[in-house]
Steps between C-alpha positions, in 0.01 A plus 500: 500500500284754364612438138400122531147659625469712205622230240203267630328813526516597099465115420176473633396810333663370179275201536174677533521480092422149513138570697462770248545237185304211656172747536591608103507130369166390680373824339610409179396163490161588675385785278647293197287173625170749577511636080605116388138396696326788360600485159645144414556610150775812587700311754737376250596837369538606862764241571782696393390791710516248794811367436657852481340650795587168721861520380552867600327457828717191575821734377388742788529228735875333401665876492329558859675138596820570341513850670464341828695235430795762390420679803499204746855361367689762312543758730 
């Protein structure tokens, strides 16, 4: 009983990644829309900068959901 407790346990914790990339991809996207207002003319050589910093934040996220997907059904 209490290894079911800790599985959900360590799931839940495993999840906590995915709060961590949400805040990291609005803060992306937000700081990367604030410079694109300021200076219309950069933005475009920013993009790649976005793209890269949204796809590593969103990596964060899927290993913290496979992890507690692992933990939930493979042990």
């Amino acid at each position: 009983m209490e290894a079911e407790a800790a599985k959900f346990i360590g799931a839940g914790l495993a999840g906590t990644a995915l709060i961590g990339a949400g805040i990291g991809i609005g803060s992306i996207f937000s700081k990367y829309l604030e410079g694109a207002l300021r200076n219309p003319s950069a933005a475009a050589g920013q993009r790649t900068n976005l793209l890269l910093g949204f796809a590593l934040c969103e990596a964060t996220g899927l290993f913290g959901f496979v992890l507690a997907m692992i933990i939930l059904f493979a042990f």
